[in-house]
ZAMARGU-4260 file (C-alpha; in steps of 0.2 Angstrom, whole numbers, plus 5000, padded with zeros to 4 digits):
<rodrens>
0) 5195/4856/4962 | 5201/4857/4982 | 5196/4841/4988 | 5188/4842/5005 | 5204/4829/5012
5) 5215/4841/5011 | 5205/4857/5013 | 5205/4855/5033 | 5204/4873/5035 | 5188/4872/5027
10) 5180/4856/5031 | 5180/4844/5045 | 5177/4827/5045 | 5159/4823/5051 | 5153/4804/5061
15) 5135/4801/5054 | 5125/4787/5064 | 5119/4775/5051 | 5103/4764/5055 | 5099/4754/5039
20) 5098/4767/5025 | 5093/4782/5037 | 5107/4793/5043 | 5107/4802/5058 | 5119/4819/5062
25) 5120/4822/5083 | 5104/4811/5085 | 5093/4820/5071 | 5089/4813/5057 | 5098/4818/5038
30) 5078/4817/5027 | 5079/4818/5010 | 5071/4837/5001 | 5063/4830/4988 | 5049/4821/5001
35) 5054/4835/5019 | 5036/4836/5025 | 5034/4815/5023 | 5045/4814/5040 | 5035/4825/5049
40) 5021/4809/5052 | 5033/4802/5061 | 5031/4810/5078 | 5049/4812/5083 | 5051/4818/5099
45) 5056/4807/5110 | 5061/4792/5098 | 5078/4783/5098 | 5087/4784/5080 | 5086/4766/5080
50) 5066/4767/5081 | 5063/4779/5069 | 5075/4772/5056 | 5061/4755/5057 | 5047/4766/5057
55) 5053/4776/5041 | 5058/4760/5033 | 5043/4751/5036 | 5033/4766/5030 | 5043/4767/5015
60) 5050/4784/5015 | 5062/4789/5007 | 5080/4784/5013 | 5094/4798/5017 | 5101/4805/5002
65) 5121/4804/5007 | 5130/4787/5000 | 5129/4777/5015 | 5143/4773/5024 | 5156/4784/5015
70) 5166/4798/5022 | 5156/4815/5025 | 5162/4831/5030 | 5156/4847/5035 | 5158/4865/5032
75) 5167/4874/5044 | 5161/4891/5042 | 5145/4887/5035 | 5138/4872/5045 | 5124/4870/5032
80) 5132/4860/5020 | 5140/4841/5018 | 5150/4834/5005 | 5155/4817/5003 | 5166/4809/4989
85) 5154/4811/4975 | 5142/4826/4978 | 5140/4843/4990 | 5124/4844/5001 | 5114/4859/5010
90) 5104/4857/5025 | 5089/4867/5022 | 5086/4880/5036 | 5073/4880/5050 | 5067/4862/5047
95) 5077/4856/5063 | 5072/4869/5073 | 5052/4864/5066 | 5051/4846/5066 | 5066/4839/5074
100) 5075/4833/5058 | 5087/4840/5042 | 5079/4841/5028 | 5096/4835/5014 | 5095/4843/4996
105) 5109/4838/4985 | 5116/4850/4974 | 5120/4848/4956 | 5136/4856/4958 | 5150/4858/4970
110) 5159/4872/4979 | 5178/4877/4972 | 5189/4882/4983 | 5188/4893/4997 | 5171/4897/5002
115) 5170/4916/5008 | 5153/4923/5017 | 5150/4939/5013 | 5135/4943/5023 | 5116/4942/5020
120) 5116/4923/5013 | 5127/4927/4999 | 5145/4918/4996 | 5157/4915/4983 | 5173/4905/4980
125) 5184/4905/4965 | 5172/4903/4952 | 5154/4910/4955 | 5145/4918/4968 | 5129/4909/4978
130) 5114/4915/4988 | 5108/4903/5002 | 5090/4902/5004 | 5077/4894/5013 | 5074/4880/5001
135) 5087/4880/4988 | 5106/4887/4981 | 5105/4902/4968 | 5120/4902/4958 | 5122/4918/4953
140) 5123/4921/4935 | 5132/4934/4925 | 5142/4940/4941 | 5157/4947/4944 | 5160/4937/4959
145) 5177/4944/4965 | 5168/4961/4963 | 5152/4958/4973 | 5148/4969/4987 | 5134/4975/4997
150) 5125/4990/4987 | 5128/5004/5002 | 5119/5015/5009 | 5109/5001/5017 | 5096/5004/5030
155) 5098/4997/5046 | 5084/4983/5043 | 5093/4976/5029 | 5090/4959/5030 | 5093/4945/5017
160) 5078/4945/5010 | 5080/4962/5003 | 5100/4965/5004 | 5103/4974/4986 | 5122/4967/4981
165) 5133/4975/4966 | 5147/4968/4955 | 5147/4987/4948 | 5138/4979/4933 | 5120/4972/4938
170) 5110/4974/4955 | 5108/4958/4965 | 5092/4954/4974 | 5091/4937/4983 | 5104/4931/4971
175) 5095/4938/4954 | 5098/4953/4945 | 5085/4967/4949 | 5093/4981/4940 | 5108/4989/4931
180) 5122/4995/4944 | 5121/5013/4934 | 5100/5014/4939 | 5097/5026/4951 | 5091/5013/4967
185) 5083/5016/4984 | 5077/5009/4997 | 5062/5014/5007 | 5059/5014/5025 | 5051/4995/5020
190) 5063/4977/5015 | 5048/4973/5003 | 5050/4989/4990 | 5063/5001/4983 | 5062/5014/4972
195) 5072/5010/4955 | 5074/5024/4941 | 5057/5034/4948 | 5047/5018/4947 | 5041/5008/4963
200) 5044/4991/4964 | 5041/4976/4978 | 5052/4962/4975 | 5054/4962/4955 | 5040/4966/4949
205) 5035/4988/4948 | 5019/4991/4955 | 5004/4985/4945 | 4984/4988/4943 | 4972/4974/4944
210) 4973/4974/4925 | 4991/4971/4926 | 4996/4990/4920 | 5009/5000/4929 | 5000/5011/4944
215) 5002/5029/4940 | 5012/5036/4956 | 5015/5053/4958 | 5030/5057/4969 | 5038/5039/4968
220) 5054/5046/4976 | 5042/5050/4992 | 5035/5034/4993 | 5035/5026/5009 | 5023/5011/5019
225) 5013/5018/5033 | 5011/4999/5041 | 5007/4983/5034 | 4997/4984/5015 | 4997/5003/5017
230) 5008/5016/5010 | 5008/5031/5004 | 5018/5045/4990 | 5015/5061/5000 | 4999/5062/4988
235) 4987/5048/4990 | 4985/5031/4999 | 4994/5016/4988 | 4987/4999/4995 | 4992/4982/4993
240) 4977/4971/4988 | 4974/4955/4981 | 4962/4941/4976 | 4960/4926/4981 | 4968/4916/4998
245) 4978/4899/4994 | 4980/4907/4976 | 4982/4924/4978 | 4985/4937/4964 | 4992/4952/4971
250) 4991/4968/4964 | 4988/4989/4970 | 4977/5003/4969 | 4973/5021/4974 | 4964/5030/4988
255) 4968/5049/4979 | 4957/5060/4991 | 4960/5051/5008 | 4965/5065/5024 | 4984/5059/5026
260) 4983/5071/5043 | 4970/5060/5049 | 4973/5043/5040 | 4977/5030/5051 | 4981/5009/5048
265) 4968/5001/5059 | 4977/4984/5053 | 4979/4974/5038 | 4961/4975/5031 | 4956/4993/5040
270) 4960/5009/5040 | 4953/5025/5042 | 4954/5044/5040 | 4944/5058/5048 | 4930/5056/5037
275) 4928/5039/5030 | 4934/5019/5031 | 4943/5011/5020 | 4943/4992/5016 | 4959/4982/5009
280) 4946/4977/4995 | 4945/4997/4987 | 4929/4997/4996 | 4925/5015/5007 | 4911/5019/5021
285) 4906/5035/5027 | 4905/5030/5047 | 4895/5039/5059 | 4907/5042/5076 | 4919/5034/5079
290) 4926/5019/5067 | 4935/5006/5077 | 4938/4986/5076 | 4926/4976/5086 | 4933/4971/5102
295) 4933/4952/5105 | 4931/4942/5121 | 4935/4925/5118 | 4932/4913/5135 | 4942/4899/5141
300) 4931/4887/5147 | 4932/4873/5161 | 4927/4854/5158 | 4909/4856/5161 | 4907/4875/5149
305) 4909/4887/5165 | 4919/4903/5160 | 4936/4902/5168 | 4944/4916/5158 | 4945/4925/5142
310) 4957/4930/5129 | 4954/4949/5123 | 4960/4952/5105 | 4954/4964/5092 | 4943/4956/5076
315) 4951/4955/5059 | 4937/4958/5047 | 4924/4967/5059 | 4921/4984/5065 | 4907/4994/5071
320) 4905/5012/5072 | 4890/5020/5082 | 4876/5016/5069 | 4881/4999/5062 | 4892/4986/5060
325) 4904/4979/5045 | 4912/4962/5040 | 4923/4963/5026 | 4919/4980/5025 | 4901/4977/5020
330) 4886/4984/5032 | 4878/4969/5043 | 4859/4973/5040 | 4851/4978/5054 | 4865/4973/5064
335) 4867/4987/5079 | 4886/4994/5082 | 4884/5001/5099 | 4876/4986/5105 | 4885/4972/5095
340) 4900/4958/5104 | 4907/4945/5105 | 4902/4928/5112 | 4915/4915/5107 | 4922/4907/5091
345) 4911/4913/5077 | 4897/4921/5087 | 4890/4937/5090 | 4876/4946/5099 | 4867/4963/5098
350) 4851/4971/5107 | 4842/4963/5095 | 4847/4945/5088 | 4861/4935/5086 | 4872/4932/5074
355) 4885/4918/5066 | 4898/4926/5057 | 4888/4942/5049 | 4871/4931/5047 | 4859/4933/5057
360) 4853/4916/5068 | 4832/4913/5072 | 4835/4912/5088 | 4827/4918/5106 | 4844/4931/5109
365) 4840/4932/5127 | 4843/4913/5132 | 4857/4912/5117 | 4872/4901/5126 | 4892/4897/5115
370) 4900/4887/5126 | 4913/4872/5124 | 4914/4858/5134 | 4926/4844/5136 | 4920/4826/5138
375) 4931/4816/5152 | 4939/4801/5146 | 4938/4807/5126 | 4949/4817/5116 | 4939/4829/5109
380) 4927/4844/5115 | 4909/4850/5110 | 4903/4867/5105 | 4888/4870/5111 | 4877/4885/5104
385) 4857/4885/5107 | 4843/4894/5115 | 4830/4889/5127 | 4821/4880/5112 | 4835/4868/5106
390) 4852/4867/5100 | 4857/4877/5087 | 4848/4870/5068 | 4839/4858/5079 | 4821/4867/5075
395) 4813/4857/5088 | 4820/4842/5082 | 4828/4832/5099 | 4834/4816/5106 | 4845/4807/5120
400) 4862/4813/5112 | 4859/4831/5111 | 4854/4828/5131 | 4867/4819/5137 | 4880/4831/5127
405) 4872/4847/5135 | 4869/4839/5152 | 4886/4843/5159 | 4883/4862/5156 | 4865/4864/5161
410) 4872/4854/5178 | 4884/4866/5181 | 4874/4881/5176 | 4858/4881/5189 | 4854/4899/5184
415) 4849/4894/5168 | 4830/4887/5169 | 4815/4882/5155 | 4827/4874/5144 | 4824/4863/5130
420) 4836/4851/5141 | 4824/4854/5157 | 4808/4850/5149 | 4815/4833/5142 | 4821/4830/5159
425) 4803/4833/5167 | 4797/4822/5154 | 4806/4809/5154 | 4805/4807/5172 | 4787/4807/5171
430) 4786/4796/5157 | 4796/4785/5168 | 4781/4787/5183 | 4770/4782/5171 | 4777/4767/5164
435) 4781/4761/5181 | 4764/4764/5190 | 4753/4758/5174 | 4768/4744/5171 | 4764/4745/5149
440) 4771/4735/5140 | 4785/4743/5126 | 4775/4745/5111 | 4781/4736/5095 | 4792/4748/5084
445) 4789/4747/5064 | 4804/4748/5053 | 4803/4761/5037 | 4820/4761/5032 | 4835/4772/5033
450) 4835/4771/5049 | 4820/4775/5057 | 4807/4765/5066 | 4790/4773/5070 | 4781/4769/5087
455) 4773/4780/5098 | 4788/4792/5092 | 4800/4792/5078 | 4816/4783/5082 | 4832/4786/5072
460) 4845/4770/5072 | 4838/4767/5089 | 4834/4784/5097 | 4819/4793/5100 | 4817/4808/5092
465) 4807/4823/5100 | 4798/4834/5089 | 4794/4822/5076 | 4777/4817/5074 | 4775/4798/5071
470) 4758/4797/5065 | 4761/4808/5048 | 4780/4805/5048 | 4787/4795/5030 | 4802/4795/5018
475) 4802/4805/5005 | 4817/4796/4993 | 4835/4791/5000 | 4840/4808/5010 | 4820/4816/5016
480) 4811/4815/5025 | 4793/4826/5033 | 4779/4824/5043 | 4763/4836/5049 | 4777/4849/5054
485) 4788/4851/5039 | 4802/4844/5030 | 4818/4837/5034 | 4836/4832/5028 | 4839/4814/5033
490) 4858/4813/5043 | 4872/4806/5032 | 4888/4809/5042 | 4888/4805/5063 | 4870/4794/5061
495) 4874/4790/5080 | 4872/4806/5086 | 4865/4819/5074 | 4845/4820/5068 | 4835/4827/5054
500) 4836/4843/5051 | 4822/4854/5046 | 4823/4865/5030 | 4802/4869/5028 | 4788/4870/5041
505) 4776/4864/5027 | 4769/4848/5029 | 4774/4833/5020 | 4757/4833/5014 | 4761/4847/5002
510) 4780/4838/4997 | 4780/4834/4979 | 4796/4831/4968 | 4800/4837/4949 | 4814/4823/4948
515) 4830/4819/4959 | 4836/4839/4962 | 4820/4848/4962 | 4806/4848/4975 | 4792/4860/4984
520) 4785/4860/5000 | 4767/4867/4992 | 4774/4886/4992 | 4792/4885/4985 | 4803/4878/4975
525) 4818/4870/4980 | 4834/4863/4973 | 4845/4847/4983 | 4861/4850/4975 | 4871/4838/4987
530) 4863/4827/4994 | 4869/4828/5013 | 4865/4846/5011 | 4850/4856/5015 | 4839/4857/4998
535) 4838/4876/4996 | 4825/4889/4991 | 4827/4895/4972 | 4823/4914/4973 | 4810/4919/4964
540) 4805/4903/4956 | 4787/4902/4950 | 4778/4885/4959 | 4765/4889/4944 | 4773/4886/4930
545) 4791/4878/4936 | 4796/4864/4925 | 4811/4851/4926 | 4821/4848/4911 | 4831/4835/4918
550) 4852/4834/4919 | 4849/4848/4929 | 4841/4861/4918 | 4823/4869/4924 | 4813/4882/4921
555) 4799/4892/4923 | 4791/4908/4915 | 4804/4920/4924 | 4819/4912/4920 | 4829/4896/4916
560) 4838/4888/4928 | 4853/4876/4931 | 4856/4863/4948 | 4845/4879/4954 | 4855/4895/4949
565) 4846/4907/4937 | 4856/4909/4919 | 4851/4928/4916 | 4859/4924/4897 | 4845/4914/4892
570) 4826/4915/4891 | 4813/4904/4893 | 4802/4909/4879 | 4817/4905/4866 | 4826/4892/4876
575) 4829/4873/4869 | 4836/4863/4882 | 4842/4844/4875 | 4852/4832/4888 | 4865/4842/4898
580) 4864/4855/4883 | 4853/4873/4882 | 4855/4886/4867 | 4846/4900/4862 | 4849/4908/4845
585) 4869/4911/4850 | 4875/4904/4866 | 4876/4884/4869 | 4878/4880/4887 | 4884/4865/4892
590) 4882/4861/4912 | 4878/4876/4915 | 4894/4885/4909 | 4895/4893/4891 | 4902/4882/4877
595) 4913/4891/4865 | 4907/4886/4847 | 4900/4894/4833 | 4885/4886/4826 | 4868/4889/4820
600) 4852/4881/4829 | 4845/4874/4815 | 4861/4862/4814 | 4860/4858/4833 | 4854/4841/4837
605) 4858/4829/4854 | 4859/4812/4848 | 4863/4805/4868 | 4860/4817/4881 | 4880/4818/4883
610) 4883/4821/4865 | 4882/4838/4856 | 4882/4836/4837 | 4883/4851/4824 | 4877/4843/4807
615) 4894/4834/4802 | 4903/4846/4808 | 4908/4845/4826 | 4904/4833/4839 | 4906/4838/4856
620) 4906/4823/4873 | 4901/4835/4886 | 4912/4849/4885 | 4925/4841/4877 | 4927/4841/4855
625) 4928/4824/4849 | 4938/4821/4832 | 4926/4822/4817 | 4938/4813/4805 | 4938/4797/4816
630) 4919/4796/4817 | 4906/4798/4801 | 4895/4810/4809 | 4882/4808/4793 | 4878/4788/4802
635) 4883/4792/4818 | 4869/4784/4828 | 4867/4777/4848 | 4860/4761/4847 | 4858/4763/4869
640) 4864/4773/4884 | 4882/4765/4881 | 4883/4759/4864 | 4882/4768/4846 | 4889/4765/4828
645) 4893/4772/4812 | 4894/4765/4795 | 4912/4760/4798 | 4914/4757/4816 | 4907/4751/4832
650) 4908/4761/4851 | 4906/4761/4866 | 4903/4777/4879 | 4911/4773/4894 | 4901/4788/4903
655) 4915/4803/4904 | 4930/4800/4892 | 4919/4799/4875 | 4916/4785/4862 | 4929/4771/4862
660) 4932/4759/4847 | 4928/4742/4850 | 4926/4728/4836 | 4913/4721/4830 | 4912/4703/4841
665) 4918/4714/4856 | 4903/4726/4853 | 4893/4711/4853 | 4899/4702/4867 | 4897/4721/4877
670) 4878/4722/4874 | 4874/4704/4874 | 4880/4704/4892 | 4872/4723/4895 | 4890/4733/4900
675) 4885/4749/4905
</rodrens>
């Protein structure tokens, strides 16, 4: 191997800055790849190497990857990569340019020779052939590297990512073989898909159905994108879907009787032909005028919620037509296309109501206010959405904080009048009058707990709370409350500032609770799945003859029900439900999820109500089998909620992993001193 002393022509020796084990190349910082976003907490701009070399060594991150000290040099040609005595290194691309440091991969090998660039991110020297990406070095393999060229004609948009190279053997695409050199390749008038042997393909993979089977295309050879997801053979409409977001499966279909005279990309979720929509999804609407995206408006504001300006974009998933209007590609009910806008973040309007996103909001839509407004002195701003009845969720339910927040935009907005944030004024101020002229003394506040104290109102950790009556108001458990006017979620997060929100206007005379999860208000059934959530209706439960079953099974004589979510697989009439387990003749459900076992019911039994047990067959520990050989199932018996024995063997359940051996003195010891 040419060693880089002697190379000159190729490398040039490089003066790295060395503070402790951080090194530092023209004052930027040489980071390690295998931790590159870690450095990023480190804030560097404007920093001194010295400083940030303490700061990463007291936070522990990792140290640069080159030996320190030693000699390094750097390629001429390629200014990407180091080498040192004992091992080459590449600078990843775009991470000094993002965050103000070099991201160091080493590499498991080293570069022979001359190192020649042949355009698009690929090189070669005398033994192999390489294509530089953004996070790593493909070494080509099975190349003629001497013979590798660029696969002509190429498109003037060639870029790397989709460059086809040729040995005249195999067909290079981002360093890995794509195709035989003797297949019949094109590119289309897109980097992302070419047309190999008839067949479409985008990157390596020929187009596929949702099912994973080839789509059927019938003029490949004409195929070409229109813009963004949406292409086209001559023929029909060929779109690129997918599912899911973080996780996406991507995959294509079909739009086979779509107007191509008329059809027309709207973006990357719409589009539209003379007759009909089209959503990225497969779904279709027939629109009435004329189809278009919805145009948004969203304001800047000043400091105290005043419009100073506005940004003007068009929305991403909804459109209107001159009937209705569609998120997602799905009609809004009732919501009005001709009249429907934008009035800020998330929030929408029409002749009619208002709207959050595509739900509709109870709210007075005439007096409906989105503004934000920035607090002096903090470094944070406040959203502020209501009516003239209250903040938005408020219901009613006010206090001081709310006031204070919104006081800056009321100030600055006289127009507005009758406000929920007027009348508090005016009554304080009178309350004021009155304490003054009559000189009453503060009455004596009660404590209940969680919180609240009840006086003349309901205080909440020290506030007065309008719109709660204190004469009917009391707890109902840990996270409710109620009083004469309905019932309420007690505040978990921002206690200081947020209140109980309302979730039934029946009065907490009519609350009563079937166990931890399930509740009525007198007229429905509810289910609190998370606690610092709103409990929520069960559709078409039946108060009557509603049952809990405990471990979050219920049910009633319509249905059978887990944390609240009807399982149409099972029946009430031939339903067993034991612990967290419910079975019919042949399906087990455990937590509400199918359980794939055979078994018969007669055999079913539920010795703990973790614990499935099929005869001596099978034990399960929730969802999980447990190992029949190791435990006699014949004298398998819970002697508590943490403790059970066989005729060989003591355990113990330590609530989530399933039964652990435990000797006999140790068993005793456990449930003399009552571990649970």
């Amino acid at each position: 191997m040419t060693t880089p002393e002697v190379d000159a022509a190729q490398w040039e020796s490089l003066d790295l800055e060395w503070h402790g084990d951080f090194a530092f190349m023209e004052g930027a910082l040489l980071g390690d790849d295998s931790a590159r976003e870690v450095y990023i907490m480190l804030a560097l701009a404007g920093k001194l190497p010295s400083e940030i070399a303490q700061e990463a060594s007291s936070r522990r991150f990792p140290s640069s990857p080159l030996h320190a000290r030693q000699v390094v040099w750097r390629h001429r040609t390629h200014p990407g990569l180091l080498r040192d005595s004992q091992r080459d290194y590449y600078l990843l691309p775009h991470y000094l340019a993002r965050y103000g440091y070099h991201a160091v991969q080493a590499l498991p090998f080293r570069f022979n020779g001359t190192l020649e660039d042949l355009g698009y991110h690929y090189w070669r020297d005398q033994s192999c052939a390489y294509w530089f990406g953004d996070y790593s070095v493909t070494v080509m393999v099975d190349v003629k590297h001497q013979a590798l060229a660029l696969l002509g004609p190429a498109p003037a948009f060639v870029s790397a990512d989709c460059a086809l190279f040729s040995d005249g053997v195999n067909v290079f695409l981002s360093g890995k073989v794509t195709a035989s050199a003797h297949d019949r390749i094109r590119y289309t008038n897109h980097p992302d898909y070419r047309v190999i042997n008839g067949q479409v393909y985008r990157g390596y993979k020929r187009l596929h159905q949702k099912d994973g089977t080839p789509l059927p295309i019938a003029h490949p050879d004409g195929f070409r994108m229109l813009a963004q997801r949406w292409g086209t053979d001559g023929e029909s409409i060929i779109v690129q879907a997918q599912q899911g977001s973080s996780i996406a499966y991507e995959y294509f279909y079909r739009i086979d009787h779509a107007d191509l005279a008329t059809f027309t990309v709207l973006n990357e979720r719409y589009a539209k032909d003379g007759q009909r929509a089209y959503y990225l999804t497969g779904k279709s609407m027939r629109y009435v005028g004329e189809f278009q995206l919805l145009k948004c408006r969203q304001p800047e504001f000043d400091e105290a919620g005043r419009v100073v300006s506005a940004r003007e974009f068009q929305h991403e998933y909804i459109a209107v037509d001159d009937q209705v209007v569609y998120a997602a590609g799905t009609r809004v009910r009732g919501a009005h296309g001709p009249s429907f806008q934008h009035l800020g973040f998330d929030y929408y309007r029409d002749h009619q109501r208002a709207y959050y996103r595509n739900k509709p909001l109870h709210v007075d839509v005439d007096s409906f206010v989105v503004a934000l407004v920035h607090h002096a002195g903090a470094d944070y701003s406040s959203t502020l959405v209501g009516d003239r009845n209250g903040p938005l969720g408020s219901d009613g339910v006010l206090d001081k904080v709310m006031q204070q927040r919104w006081a800056p935009f009321f100030e600055a907005h006289p127009q507005l009048t009758d406000y929920w944030w007027h009348r508090l004024q005016a009554q304080d101020e009178a309350q004021d009058e009155a304490q003054a002229a009559q000189q009453e003394e503060i009455p004596v506040r009660r404590v209940i707990g969680s919180g609240f104290e009840l006086g003349r109102q309901v205080y909440f950790h020290g506030r007065p709370i309008t719109g709660l009556d204190a004469a009917s108001f009391k707890l109902l458990g840990e996270h409710l409350c109620g009083d004469v006017n309905g019932l309420y979620l007690i505040p978990y997060h921002a206690v200081d500032r947020a209140v109980p929100e309302r979730f039934s206007t029946e009065s907490v005379e009519h609350f009563s609770a079937f166990d931890s999860i399930y509740l009525s208000d007198g007229k429905k059934v509810y289910c609190h799945r998370i606690f610092y959530h709103c409990p929520e209706p069960i559709s078409k439960a039946d108060l009557a003859t509603f049952v809990s079953c405990g471990y979050g099974w219920a049910k009633d004589n319509r249905a059978v029900y887990y944390r609240g979510q009807a399982k149409k697989s099972l029946a009430p009439e031939n339903t067993r439900i034991l612990g967290i387990y419910a079975f019919n003749s042949t399906l087990m459900m455990s937590d509400g999820k199918p359980l794939a076992v055979e078994f018969s019911p007669e055999e079913v039994s539920v010795p703990h109500p973790h614990f499935l047990q099929l005869g001596t067959r099978k034990l399960f520990c929730g969802r999980s089998p447990l190992s029949a050989k190791r435990i006699d199932l014949a004298t398998l018996a819970f002697l508590d909620d943490r403790h059970a024995r066989d005729k060989h063997r003591f355990y113990r359940y330590d609530g989530h992993a399933g039964l652990t051996e435990v000797g006999e003195e140790d068993y005793r010891g456990l449930a003399k001193q009552g571990v649970s």
